[in-house]
C-alpha positions as CSV (number, residue, x, y, z in Angstrom):
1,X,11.5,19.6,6.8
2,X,12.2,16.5,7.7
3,X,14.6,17.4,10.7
4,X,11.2,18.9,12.5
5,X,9.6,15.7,12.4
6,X,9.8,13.5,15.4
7,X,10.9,9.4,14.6
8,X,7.3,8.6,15.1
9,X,6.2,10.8,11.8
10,X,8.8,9.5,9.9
11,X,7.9,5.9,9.9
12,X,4.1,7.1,9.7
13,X,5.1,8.8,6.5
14,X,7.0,5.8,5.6
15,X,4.5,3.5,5.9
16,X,1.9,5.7,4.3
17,X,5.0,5.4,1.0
18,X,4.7,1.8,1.3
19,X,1.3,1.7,1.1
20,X,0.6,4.2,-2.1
21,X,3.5,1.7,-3.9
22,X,0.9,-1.2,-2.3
23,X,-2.3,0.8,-4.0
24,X,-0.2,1.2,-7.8
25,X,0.6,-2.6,-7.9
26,X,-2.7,-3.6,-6.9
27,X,-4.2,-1.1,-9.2
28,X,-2.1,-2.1,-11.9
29,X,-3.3,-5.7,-11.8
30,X,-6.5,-4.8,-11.6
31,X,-6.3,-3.5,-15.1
32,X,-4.2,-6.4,-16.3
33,X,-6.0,-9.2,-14.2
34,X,-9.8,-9.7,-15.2
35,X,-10.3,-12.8,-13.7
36,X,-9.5,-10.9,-9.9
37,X,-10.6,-7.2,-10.8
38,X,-12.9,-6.9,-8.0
39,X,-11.3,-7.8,-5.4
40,X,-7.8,-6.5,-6.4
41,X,-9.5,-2.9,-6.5
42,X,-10.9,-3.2,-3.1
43,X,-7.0,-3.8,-2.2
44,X,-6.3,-1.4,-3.9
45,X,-8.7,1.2,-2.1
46,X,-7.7,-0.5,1.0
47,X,-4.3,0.5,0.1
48,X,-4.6,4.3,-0.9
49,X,-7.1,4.5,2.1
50,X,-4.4,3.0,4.5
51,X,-2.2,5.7,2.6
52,X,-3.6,8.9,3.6
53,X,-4.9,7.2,7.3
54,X,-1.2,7.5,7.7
55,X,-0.3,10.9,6.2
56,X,-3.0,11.9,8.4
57,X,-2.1,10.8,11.6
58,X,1.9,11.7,11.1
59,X,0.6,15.5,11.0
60,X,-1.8,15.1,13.6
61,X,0.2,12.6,16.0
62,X,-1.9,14.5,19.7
63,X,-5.1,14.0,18.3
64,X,-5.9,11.7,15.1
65,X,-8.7,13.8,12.9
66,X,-11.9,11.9,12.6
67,X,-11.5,12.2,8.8
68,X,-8.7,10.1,9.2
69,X,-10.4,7.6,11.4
70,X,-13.3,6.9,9.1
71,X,-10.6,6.3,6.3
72,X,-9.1,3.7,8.4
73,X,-12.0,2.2,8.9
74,X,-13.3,3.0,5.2
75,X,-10.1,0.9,4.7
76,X,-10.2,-1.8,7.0
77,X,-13.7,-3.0,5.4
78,X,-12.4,-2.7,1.8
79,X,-10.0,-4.7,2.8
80,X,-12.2,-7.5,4.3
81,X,-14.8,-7.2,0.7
82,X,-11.7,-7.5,-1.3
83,X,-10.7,-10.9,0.5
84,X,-14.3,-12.3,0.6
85,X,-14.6,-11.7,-3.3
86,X,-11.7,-13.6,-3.7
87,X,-12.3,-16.5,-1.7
88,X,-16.1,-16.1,-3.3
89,X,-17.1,-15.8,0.4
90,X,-19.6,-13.1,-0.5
91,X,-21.8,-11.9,2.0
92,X,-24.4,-9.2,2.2
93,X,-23.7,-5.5,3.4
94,X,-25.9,-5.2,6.1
């Protein structure tokens, strides 16, 4: 299978790998980290998110699907929640 795969969906895929490792350690402290909970499981999310974004556009490399795109940017604005919570920059979501 992975002989069919151009060099470009191989480091997709491998960067999608990285990042589901990236959503189990975040997840992981989330559980053992009260103090940083929140904003750990937005990284977390962020993470898995940024996972399947990936897995996503390595199968559909011509034309990304717009599930995909709205899980990046699903991802992207975990992401920035998860970094005001922990700077206890909170601001409203408009």
């Amino acid at each position: 299978m992975l002989s069919s795969l151009s060099a470009t969906e191989v480091a997709f895929l491998l960067i999608a790998v990285v990042q589901v490792a990236a959503a189990l350690v975040w997840a992981l402290g989330a559980c053992f980290v009260p103090e940083e909970r929140a904003a750990m499981g937005h990284w977390a999310a962020y993470a898995a998110l940024s996972a399947s974004t990936w897995v996503l556009l390595s199968l559909n490399l011509d034309s990304p699907p717009l599930l995909g795109v709205l899980g990046g940017m699903c991802a992207a604005m975990s992401l920035r929640r998860g970094i005001q919570i922990f700077v206890g920059r909170l601001q409203s979501l408009r």
